[in-house]
Residue frames as qw, qx, qy, qz and C-alpha x, y, z in Angstrom:
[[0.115, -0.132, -0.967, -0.184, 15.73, -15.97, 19.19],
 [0.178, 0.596, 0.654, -0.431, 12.83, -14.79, 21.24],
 [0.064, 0.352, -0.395, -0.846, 12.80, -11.76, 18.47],
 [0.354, 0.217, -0.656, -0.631, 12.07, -14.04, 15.95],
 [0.054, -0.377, -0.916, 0.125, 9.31, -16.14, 17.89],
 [0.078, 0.637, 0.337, -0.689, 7.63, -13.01, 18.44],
 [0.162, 0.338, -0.457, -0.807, 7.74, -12.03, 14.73],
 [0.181, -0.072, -0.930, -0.313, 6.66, -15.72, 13.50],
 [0.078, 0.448, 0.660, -0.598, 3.59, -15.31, 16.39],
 [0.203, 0.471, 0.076, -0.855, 2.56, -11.68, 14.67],
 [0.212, 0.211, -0.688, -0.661, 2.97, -13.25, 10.93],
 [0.123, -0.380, -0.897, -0.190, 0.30, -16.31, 11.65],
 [0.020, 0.600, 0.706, -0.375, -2.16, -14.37, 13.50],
 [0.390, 0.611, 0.486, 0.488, -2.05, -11.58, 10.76],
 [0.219, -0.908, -0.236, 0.266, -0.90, -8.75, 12.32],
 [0.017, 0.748, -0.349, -0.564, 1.95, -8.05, 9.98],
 [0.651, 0.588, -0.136, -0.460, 1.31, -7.70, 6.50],
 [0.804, 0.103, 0.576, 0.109, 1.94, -10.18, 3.68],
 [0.168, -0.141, 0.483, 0.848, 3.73, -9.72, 0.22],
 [0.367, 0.308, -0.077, -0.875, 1.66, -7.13, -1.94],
 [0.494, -0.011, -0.704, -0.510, -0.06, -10.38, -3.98],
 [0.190, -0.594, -0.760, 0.183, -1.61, -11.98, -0.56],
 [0.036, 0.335, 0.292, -0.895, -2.47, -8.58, 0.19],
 [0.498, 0.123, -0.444, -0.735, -4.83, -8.53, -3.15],
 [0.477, -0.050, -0.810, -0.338, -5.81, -11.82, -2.39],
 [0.343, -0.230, -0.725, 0.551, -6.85, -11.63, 1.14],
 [0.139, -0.383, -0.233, 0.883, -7.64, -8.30, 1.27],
 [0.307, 0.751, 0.546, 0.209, -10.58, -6.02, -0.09],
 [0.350, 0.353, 0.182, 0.849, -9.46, -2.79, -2.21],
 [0.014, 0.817, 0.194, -0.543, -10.62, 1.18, -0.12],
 [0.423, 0.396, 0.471, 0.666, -11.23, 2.68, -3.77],
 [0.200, -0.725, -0.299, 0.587, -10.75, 6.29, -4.05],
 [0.588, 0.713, 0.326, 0.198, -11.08, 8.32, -6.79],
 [0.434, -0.525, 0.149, 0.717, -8.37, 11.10, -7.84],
 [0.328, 0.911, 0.120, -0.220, -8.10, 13.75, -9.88],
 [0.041, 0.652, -0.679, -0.336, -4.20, 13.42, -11.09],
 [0.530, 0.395, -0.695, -0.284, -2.90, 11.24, -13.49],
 [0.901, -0.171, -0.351, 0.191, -1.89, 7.04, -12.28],
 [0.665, 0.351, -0.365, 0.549, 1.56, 8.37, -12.26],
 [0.066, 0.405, -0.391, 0.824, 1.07, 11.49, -10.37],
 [0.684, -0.343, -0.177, -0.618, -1.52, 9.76, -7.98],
 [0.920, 0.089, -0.302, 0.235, 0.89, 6.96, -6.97],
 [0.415, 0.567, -0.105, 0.703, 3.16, 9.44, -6.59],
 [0.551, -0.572, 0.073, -0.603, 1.15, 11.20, -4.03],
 [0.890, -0.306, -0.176, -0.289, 0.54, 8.18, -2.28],
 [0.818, 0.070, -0.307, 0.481, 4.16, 7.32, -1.93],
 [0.085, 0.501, -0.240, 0.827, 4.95, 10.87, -0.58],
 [0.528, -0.618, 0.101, -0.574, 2.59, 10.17, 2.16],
 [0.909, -0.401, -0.105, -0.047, 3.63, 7.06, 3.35],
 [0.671, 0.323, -0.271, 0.610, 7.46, 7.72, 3.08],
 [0.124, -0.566, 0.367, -0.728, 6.58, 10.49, 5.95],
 [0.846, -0.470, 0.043, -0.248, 5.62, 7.53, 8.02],
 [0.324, -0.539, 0.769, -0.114, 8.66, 6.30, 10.62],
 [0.504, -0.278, 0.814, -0.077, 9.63, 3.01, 8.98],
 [0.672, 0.388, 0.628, 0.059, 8.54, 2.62, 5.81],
 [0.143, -0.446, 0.558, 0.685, 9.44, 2.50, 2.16],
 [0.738, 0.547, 0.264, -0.294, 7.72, 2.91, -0.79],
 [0.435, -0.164, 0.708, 0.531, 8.50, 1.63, -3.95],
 [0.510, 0.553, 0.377, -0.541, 6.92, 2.63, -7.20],
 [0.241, -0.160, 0.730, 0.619, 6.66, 1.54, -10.66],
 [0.504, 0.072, -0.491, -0.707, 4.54, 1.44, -13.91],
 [0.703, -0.045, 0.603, -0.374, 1.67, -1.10, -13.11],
 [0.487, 0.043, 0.840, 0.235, 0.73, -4.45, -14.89],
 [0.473, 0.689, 0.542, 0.093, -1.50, -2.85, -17.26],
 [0.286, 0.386, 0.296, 0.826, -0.70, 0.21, -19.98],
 [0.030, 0.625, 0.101, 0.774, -0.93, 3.42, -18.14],
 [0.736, -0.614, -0.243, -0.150, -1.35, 2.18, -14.89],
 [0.089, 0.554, -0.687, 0.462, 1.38, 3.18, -11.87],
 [0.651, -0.639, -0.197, -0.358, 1.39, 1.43, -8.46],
 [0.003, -0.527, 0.646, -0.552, 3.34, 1.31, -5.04],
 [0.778, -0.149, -0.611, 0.004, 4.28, -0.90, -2.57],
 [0.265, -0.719, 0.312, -0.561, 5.10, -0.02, 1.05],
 [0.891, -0.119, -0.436, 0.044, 7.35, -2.04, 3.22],
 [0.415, -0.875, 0.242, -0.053, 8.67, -1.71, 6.79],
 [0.420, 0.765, -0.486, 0.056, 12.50, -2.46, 6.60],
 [0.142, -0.361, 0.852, -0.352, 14.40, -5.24, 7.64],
 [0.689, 0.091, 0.655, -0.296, 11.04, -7.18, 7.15],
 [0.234, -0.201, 0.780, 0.545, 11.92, -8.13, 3.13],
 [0.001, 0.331, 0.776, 0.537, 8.71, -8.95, 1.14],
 [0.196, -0.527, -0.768, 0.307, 6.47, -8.43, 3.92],
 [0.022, -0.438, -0.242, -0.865, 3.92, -5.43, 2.46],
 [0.109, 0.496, 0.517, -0.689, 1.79, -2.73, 4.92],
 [0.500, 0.661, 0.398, -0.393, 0.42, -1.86, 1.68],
 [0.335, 0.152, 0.627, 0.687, 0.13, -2.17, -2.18],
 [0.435, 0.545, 0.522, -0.491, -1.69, 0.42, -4.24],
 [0.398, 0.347, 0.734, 0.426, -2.80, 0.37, -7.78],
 [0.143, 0.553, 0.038, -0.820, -3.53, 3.80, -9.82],
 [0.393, 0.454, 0.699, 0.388, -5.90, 3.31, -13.12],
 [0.023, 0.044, -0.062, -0.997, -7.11, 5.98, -15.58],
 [0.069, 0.559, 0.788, -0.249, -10.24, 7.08, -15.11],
 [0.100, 0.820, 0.562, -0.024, -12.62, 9.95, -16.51],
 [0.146, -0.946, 0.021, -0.289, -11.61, 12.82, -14.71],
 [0.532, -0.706, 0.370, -0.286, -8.42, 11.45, -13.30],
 [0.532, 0.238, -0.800, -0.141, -7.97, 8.16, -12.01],
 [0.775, -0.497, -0.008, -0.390, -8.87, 5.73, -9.19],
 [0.086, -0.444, 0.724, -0.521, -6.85, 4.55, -6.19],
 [0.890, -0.350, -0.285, -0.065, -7.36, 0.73, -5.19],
 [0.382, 0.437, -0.694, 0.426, -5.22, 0.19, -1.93],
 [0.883, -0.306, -0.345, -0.083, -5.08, -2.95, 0.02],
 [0.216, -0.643, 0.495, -0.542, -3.60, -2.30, 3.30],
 [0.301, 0.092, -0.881, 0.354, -2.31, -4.70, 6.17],
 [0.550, -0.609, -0.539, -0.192, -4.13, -4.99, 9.17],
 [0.621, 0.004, -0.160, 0.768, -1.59, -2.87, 10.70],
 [0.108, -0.163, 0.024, 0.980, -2.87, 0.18, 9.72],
 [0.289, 0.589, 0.705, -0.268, -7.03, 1.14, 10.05],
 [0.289, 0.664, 0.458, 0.515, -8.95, 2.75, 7.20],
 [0.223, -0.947, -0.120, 0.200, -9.55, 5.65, 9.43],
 [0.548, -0.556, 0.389, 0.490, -5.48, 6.20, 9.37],
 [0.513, 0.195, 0.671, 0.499, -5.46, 4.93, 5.92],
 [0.171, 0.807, 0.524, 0.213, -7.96, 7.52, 4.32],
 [0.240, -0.938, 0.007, 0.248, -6.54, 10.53, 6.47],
 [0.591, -0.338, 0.537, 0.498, -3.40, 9.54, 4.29],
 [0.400, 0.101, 0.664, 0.624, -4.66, 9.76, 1.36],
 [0.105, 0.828, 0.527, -0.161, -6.32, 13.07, 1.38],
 [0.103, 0.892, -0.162, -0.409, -5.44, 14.96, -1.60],
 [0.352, -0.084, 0.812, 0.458, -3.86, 12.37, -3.55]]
């Protein structure tokens, strides 16, 4: 019981994340440009965070035509996202929007996604 006071505690005061649509709505996008495809950019992005202790990515085609994106969630907490990102095509590439929790600083965030 104390467990789950301690969870409810974290969830209002916003220290662990919200489902991947408050995360857009709450949250402002670290855009980052890439040089691979959506698919294989996403892709990327899942490979890094799956090497992080406790989390699971999920990926899929995104809401628009040609777009991928991924969701990252720590297990055992159901909806509750540490991060959603969104892969569009672009130019030379494509571009990486990803809204992150408050869990996990840009600093941490960025060093993650070097080379995606």
């Amino acid at each position: 019981m104390r467990g789950l006071a301690i969870v409810a505690v974290l969830l209002l005061s916003g220290c662990l994340a919200t489902t991947s649509e408050e995360l857009q709505q709450t949250k402002e996008p670290i855009r980052v440009p890439s040089a691979r495809t959506p698919s294989a950019a996403i892709g990327c992005v899942a490979r890094a965070y799956e090497s992080s202790v406790g989390v699971t990515v999920a990926t899929r085609e995104g809401p628009q035509a040609g777009t991928w994106e991924a969701t990252a969630r720590t297990p055992g907490m159901g909806l509750y996202s540490v991060l959603y990102a969104l892969a569009t095509p672009a130019d030379n590439g494509s571009t990486l929007e990803v809204w992150v929790s408050q869990s996990m600083g840009v600093d941490e965030l960025l060093g993650k996604l070097r080379g995606c």
